[in-house]
PDB file with SEQRES, HELIX, SHEET and CRYST1 records, atoms N, CA, C and O in Angstrom:
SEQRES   1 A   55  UNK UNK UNK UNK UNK UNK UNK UNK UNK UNK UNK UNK UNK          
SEQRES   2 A   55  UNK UNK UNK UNK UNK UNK UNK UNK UNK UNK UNK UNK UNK          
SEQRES   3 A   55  UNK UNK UNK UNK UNK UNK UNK UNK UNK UNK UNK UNK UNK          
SEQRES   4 A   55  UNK UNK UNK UNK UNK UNK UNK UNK UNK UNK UNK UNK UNK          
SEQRES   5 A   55  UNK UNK UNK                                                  
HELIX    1 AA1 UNK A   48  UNK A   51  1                                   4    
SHEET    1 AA1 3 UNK A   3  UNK A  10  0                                        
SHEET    2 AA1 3 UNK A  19  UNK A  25 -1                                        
SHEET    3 AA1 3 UNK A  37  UNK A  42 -1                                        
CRYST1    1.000    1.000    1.000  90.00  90.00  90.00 P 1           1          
ATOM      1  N   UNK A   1     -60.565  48.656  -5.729  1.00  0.00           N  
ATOM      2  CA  UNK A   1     -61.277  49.912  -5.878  1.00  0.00           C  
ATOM      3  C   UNK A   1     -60.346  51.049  -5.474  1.00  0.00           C  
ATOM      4  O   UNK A   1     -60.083  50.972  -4.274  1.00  0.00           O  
ATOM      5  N   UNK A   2     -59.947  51.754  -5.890  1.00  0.00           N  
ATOM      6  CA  UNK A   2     -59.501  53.311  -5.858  1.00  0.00           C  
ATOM      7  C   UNK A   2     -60.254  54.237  -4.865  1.00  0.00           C  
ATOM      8  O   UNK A   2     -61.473  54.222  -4.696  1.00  0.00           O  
ATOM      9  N   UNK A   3     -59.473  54.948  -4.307  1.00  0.00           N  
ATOM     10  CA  UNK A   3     -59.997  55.580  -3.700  1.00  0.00           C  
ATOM     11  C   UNK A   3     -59.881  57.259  -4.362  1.00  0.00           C  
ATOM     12  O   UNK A   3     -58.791  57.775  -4.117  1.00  0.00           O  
ATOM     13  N   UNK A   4     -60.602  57.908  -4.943  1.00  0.00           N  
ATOM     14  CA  UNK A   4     -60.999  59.238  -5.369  1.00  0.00           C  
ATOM     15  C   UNK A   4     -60.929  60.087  -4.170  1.00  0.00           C  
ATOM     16  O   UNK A   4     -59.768  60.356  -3.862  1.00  0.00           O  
ATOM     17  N   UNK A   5     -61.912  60.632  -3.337  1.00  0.00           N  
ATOM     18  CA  UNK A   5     -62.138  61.750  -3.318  1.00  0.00           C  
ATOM     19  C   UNK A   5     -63.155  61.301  -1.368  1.00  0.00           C  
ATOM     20  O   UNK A   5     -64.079  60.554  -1.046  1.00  0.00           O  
ATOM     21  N   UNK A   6     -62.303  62.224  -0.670  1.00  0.00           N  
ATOM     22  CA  UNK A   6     -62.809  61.794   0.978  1.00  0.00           C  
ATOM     23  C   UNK A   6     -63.114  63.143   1.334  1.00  0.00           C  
ATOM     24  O   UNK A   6     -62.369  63.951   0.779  1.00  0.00           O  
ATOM     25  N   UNK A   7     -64.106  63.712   2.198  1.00  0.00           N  
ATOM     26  CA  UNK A   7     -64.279  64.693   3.231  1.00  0.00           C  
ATOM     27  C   UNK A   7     -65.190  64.717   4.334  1.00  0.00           C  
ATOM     28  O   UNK A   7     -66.150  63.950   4.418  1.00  0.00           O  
ATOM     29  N   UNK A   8     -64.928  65.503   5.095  1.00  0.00           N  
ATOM     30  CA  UNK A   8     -65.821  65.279   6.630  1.00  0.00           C  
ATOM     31  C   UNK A   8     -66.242  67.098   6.548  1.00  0.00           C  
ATOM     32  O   UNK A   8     -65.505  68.071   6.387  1.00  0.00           O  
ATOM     33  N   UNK A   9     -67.473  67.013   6.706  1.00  0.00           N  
ATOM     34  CA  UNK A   9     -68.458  68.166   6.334  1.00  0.00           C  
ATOM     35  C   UNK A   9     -68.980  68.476   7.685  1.00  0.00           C  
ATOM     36  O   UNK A   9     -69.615  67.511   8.112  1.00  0.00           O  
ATOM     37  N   UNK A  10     -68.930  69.833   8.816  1.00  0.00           N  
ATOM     38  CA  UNK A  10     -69.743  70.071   9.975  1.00  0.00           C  
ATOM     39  C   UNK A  10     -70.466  70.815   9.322  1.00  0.00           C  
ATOM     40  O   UNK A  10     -69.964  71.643   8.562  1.00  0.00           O  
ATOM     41  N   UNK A  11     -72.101  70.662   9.500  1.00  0.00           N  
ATOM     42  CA  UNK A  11     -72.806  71.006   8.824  1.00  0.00           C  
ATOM     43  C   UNK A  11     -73.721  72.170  10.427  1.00  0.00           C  
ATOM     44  O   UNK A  11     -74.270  73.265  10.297  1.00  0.00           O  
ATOM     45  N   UNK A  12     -73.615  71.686  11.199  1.00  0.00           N  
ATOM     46  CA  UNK A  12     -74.609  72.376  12.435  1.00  0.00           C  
ATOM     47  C   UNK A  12     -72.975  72.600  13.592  1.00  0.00           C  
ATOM     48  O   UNK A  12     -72.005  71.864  13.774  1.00  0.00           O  
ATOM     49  N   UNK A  13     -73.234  73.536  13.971  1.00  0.00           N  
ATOM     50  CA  UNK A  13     -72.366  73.877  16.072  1.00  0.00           C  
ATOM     51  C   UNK A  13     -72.285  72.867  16.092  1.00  0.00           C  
ATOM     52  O   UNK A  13     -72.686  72.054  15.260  1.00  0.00           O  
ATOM     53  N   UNK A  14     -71.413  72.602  17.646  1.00  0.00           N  
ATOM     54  CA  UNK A  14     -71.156  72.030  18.557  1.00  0.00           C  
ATOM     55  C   UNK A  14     -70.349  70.170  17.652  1.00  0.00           C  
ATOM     56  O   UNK A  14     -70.263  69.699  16.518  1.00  0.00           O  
ATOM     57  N   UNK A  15     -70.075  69.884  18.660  1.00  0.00           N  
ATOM     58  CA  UNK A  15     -68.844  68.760  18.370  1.00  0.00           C  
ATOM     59  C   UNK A  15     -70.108  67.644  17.897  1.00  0.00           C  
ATOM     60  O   UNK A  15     -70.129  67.511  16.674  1.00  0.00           O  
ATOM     61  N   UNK A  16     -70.848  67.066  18.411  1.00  0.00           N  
ATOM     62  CA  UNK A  16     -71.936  66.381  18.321  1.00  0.00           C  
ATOM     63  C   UNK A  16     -72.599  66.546  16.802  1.00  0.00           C  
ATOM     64  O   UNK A  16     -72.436  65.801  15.836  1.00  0.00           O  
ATOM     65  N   UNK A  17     -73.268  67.561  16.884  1.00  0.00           N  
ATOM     66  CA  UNK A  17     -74.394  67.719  15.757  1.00  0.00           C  
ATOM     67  C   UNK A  17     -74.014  67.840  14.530  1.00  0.00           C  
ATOM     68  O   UNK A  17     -72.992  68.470  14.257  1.00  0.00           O  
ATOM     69  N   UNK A  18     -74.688  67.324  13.702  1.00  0.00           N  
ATOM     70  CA  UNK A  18     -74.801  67.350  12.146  1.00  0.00           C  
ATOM     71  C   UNK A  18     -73.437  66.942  11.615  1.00  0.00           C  
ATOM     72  O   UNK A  18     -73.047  67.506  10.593  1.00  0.00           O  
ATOM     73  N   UNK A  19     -72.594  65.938  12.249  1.00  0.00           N  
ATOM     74  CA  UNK A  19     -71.391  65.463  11.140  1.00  0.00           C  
ATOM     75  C   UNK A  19     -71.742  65.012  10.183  1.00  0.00           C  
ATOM     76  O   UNK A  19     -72.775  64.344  10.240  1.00  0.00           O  
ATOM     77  N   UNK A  20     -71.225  65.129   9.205  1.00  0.00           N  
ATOM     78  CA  UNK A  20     -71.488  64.333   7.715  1.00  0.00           C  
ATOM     79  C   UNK A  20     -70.204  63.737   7.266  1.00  0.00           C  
ATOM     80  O   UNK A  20     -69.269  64.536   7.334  1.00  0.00           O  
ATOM     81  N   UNK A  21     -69.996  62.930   6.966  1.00  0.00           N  
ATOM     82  CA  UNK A  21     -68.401  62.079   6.574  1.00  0.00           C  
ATOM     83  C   UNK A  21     -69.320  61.320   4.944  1.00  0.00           C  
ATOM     84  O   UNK A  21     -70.403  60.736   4.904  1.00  0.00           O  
ATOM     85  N   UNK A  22     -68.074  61.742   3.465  1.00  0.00           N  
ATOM     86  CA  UNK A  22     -68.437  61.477   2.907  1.00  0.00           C  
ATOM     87  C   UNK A  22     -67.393  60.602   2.128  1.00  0.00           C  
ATOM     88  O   UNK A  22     -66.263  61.001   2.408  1.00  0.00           O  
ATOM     89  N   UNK A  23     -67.371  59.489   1.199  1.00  0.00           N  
ATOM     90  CA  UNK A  23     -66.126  58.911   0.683  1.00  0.00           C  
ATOM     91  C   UNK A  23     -66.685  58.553  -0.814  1.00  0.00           C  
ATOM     92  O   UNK A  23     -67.801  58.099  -1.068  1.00  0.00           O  
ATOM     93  N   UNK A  24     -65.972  58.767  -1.449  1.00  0.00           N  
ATOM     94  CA  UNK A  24     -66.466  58.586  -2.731  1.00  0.00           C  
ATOM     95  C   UNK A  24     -65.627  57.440  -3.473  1.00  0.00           C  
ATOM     96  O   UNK A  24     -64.421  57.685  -3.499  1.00  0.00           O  
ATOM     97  N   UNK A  25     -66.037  56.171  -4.116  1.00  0.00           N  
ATOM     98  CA  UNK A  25     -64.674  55.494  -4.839  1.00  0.00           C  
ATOM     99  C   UNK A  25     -65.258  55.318  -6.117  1.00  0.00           C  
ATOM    100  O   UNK A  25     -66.418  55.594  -6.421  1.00  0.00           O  
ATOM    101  N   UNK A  26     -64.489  54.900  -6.752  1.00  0.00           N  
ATOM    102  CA  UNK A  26     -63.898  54.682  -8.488  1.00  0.00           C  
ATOM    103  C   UNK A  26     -63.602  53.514  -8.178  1.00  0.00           C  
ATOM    104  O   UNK A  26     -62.821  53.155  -7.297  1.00  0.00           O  
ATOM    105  N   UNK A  27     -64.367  52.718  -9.071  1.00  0.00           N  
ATOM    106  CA  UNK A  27     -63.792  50.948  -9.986  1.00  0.00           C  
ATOM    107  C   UNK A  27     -62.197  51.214 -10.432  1.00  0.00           C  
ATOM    108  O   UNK A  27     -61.783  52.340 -10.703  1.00  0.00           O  
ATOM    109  N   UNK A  28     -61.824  50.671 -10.448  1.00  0.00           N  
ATOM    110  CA  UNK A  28     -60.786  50.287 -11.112  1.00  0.00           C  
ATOM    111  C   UNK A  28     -61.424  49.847 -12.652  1.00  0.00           C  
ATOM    112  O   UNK A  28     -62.590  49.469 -12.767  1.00  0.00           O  
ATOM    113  N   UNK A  29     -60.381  49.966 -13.936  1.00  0.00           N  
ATOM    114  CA  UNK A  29     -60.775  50.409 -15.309  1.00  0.00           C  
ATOM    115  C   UNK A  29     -62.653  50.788 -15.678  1.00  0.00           C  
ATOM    116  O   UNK A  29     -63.142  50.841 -16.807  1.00  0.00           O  
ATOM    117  N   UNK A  30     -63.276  50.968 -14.566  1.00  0.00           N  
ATOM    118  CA  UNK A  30     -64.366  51.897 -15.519  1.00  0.00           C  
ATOM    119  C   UNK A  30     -64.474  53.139 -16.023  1.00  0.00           C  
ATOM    120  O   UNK A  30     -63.382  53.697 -16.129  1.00  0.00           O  
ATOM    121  N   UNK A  31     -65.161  53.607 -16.281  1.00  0.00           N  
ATOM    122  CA  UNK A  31     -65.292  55.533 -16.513  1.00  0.00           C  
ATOM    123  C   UNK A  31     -65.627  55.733 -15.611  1.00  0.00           C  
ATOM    124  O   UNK A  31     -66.492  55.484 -14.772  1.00  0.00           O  
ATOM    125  N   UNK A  32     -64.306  56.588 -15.970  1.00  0.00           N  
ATOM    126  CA  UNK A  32     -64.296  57.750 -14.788  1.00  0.00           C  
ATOM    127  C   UNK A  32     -65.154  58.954 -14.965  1.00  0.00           C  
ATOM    128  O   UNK A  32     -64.965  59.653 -13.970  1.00  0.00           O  
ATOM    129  N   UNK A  33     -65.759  59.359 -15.533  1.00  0.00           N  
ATOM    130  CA  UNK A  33     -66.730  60.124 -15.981  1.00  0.00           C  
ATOM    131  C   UNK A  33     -68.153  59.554 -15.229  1.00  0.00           C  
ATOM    132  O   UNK A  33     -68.921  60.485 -14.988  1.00  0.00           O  
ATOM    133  N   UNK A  34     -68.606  58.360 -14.854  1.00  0.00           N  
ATOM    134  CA  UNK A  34     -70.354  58.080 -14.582  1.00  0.00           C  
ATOM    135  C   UNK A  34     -70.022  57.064 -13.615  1.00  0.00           C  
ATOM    136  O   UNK A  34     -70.205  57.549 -12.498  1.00  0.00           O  
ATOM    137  N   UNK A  35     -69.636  55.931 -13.542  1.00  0.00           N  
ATOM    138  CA  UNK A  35     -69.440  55.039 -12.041  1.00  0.00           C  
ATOM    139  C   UNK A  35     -68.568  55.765 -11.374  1.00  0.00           C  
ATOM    140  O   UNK A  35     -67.580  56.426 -11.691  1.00  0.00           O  
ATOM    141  N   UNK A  36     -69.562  55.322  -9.589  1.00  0.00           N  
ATOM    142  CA  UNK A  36     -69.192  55.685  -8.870  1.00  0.00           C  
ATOM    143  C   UNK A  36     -69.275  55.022  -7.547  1.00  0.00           C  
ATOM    144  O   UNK A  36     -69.780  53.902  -7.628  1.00  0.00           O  
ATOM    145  N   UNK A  37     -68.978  55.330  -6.528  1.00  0.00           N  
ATOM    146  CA  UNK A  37     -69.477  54.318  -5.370  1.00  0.00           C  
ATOM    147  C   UNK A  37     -69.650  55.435  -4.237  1.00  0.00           C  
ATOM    148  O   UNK A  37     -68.558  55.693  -3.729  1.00  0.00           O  
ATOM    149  N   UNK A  38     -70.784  56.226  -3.656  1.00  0.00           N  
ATOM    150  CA  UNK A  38     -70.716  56.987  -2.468  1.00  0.00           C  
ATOM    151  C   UNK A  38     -71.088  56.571  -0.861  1.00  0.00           C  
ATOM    152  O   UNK A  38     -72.277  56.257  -0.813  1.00  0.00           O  
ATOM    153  N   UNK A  39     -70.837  56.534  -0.355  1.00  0.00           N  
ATOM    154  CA  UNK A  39     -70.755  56.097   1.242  1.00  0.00           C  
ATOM    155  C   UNK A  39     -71.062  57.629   1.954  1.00  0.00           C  
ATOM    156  O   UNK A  39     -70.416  58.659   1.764  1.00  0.00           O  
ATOM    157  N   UNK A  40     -72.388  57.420   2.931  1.00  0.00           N  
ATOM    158  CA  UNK A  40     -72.499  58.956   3.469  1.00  0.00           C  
ATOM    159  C   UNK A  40     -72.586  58.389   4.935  1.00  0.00           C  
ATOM    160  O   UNK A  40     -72.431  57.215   5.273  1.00  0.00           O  
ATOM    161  N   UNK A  41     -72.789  59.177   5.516  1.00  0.00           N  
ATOM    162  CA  UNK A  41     -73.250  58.733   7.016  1.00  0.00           C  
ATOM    163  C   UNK A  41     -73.491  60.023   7.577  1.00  0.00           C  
ATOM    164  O   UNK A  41     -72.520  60.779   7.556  1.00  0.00           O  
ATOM    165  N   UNK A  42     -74.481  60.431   8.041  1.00  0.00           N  
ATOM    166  CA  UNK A  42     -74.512  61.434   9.342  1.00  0.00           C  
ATOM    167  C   UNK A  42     -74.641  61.270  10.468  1.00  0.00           C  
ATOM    168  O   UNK A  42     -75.519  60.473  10.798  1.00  0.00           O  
ATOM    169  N   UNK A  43     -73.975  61.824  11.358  1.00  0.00           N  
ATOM    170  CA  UNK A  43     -73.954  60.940  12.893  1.00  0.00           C  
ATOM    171  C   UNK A  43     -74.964  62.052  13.370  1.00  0.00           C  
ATOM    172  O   UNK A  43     -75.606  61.887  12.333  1.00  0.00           O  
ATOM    173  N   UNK A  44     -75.504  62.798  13.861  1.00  0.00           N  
ATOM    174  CA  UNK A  44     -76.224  63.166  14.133  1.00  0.00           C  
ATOM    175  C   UNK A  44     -76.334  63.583  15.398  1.00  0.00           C  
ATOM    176  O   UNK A  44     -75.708  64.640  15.489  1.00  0.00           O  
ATOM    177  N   UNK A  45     -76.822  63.281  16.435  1.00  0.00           N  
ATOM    178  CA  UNK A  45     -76.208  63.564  18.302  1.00  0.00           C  
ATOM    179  C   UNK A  45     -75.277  62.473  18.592  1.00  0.00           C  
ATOM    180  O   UNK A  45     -74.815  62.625  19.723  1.00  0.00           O  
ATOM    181  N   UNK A  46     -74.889  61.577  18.088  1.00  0.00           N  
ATOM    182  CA  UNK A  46     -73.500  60.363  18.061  1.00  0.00           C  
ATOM    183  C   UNK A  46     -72.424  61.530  18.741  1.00  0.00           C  
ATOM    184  O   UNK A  46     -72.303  62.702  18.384  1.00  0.00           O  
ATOM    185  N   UNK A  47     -71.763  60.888  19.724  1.00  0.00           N  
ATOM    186  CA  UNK A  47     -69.922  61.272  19.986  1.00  0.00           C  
ATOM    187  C   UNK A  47     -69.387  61.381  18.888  1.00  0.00           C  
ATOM    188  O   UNK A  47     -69.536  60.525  18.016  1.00  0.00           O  
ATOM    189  N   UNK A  48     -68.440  62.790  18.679  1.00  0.00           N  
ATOM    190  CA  UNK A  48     -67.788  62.487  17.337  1.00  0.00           C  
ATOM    191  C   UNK A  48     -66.293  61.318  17.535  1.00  0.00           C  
ATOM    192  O   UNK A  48     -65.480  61.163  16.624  1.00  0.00           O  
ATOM    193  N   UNK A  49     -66.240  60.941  18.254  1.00  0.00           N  
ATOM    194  CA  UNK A  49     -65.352  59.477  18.454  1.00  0.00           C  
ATOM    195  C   UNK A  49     -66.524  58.568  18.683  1.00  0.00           C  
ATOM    196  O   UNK A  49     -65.911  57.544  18.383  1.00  0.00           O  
ATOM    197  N   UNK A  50     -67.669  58.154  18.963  1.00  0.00           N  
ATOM    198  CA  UNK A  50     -68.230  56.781  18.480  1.00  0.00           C  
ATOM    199  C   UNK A  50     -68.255  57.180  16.730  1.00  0.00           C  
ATOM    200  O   UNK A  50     -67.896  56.235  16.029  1.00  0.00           O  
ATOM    201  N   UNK A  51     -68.495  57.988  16.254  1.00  0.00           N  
ATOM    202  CA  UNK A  51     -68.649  58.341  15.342  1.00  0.00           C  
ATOM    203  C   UNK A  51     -67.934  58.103  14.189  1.00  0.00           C  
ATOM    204  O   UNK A  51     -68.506  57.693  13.180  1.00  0.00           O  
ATOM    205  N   UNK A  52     -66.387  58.376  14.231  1.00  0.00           N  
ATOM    206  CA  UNK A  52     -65.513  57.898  13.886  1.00  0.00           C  
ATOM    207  C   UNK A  52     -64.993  56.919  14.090  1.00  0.00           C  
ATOM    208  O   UNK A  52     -63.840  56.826  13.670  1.00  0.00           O  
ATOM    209  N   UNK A  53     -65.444  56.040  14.637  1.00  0.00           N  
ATOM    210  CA  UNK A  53     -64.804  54.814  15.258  1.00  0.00           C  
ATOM    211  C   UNK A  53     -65.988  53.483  13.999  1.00  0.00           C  
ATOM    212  O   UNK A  53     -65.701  52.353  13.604  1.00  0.00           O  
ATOM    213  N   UNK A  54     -67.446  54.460  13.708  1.00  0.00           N  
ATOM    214  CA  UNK A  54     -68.229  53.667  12.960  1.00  0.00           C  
ATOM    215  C   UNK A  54     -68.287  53.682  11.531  1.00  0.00           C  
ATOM    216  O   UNK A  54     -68.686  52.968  10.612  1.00  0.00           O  
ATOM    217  N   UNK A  55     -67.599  55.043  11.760  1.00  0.00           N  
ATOM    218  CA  UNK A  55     -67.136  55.250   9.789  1.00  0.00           C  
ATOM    219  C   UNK A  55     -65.964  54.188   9.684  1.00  0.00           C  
ATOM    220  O   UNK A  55     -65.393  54.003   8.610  1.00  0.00           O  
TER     221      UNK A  55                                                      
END                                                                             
């Protein structure tokens, strides 16, 4: 699987609240146009190191 397209989104203050970590992948030979594979997670009051440690 390919990896496309990664970002980490602070959506609320403070180090804690509202992380969003997003990863997006691509099959290998499908279209690239409509398959996709998304992975979200929001940690929410999580440590942003437990946090990252669970992504």
């Amino acid at each position: 699987m390919g990896f496309l397209k990664g970002e980490e989104t602070i959506v609320a203050t403070g180090e804690a609240a509202g992380r969003m970590y997003n990863m997006i992948a691509q099959g290998d030979g499908s279209d690239p146009a409509h398959p996709y594979i998304q992975v979200r997670m929001e940690s929410g009051d999580m440590p942003k190191a437990e946090a990252d440690r669970l992504w």
